[in-house]
C-alpha positions as CSV (number, residue, x, y, z in Angstrom):
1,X,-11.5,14.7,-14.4
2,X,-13.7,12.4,-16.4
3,X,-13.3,8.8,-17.7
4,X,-12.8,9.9,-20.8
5,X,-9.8,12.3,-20.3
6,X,-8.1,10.3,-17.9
7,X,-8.2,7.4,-20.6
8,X,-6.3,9.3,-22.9
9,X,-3.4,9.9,-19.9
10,X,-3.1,6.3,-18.7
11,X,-2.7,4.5,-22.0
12,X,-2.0,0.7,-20.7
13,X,0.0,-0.9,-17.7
14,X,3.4,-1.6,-18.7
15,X,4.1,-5.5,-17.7
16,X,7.5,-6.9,-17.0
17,X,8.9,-9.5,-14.8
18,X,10.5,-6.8,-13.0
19,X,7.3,-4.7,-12.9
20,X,5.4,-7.9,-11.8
21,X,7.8,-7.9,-8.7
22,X,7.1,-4.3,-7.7
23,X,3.5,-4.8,-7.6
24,X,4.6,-7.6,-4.1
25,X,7.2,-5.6,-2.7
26,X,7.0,-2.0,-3.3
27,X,2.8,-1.9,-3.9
28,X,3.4,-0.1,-7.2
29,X,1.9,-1.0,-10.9
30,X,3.8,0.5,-13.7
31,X,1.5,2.0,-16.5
32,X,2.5,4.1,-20.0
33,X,1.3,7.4,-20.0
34,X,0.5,10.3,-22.3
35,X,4.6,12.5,-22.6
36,X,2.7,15.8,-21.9
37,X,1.0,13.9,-18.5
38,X,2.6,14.9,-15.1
39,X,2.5,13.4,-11.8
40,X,-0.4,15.3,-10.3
41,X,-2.8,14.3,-13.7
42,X,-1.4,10.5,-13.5
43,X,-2.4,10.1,-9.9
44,X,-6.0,12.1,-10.5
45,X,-6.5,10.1,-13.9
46,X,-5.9,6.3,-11.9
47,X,-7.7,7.4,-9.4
48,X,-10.8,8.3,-11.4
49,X,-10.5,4.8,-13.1
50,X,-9.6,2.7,-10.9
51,X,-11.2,4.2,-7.5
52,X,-7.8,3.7,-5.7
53,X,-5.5,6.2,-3.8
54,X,-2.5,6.8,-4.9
55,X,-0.2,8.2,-2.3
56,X,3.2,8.3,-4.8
57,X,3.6,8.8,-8.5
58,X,7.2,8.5,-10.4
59,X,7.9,9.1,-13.7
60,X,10.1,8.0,-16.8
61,X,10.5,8.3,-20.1
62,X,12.0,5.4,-21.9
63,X,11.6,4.5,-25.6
64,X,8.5,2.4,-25.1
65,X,7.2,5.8,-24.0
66,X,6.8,7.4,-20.7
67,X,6.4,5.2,-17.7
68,X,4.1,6.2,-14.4
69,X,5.5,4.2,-11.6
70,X,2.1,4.7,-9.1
71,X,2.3,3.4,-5.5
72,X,-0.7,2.4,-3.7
73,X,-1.1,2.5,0.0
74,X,-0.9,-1.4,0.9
75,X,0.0,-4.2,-1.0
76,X,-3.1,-5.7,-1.3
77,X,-5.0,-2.6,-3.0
78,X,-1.8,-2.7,-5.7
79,X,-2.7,-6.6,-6.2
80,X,-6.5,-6.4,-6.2
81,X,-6.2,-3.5,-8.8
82,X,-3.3,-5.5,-10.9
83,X,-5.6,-8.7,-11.0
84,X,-8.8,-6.3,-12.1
85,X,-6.5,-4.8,-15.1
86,X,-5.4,-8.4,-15.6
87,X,-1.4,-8.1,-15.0
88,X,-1.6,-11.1,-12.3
């Protein structure tokens, strides 16, 4: 996958207070995704961007759009990556 089609899957994080939270004690950012994504193309498509493994994607779809709840493998790779995409 290049940059370019894995820009037009992850579409912008989705930041909440309750989002903010998750990224301390779960190690997950919440982003909005493309409706037609699924869980395999969300993980390969912030993984391509952001140079980070994920090892858990959920998903939801909500009426802000759908929502990609990605886990990361430690905290401190979820908070390094939310500071670079300026949540924190």
């Amino acid at each position: 996958m290049n940059v370019q089609e894995a820009t037009k899957i992850i579409l912008k994080p989705y930041i909440t207070e309750k989002t903010f939270a998750m990224v301390e004690n779960e190690s997950k950012i919440c982003f909005i995704v493309e409706r037609s994504a699924n869980k395999t193309e969300i993980a390969e498509a912030v993984k391509t961007l952001y140079n980070e493994k994920v090892t858990n994607v959920n998903t939801a779809r909500t009426i802000y759009g759908k929502k990609a709840f990605v886990q990361f493998e430690t905290t401190d790779k979820a908070r390094d990556l939310a500071t670079k995409i300026g949540m924190l």
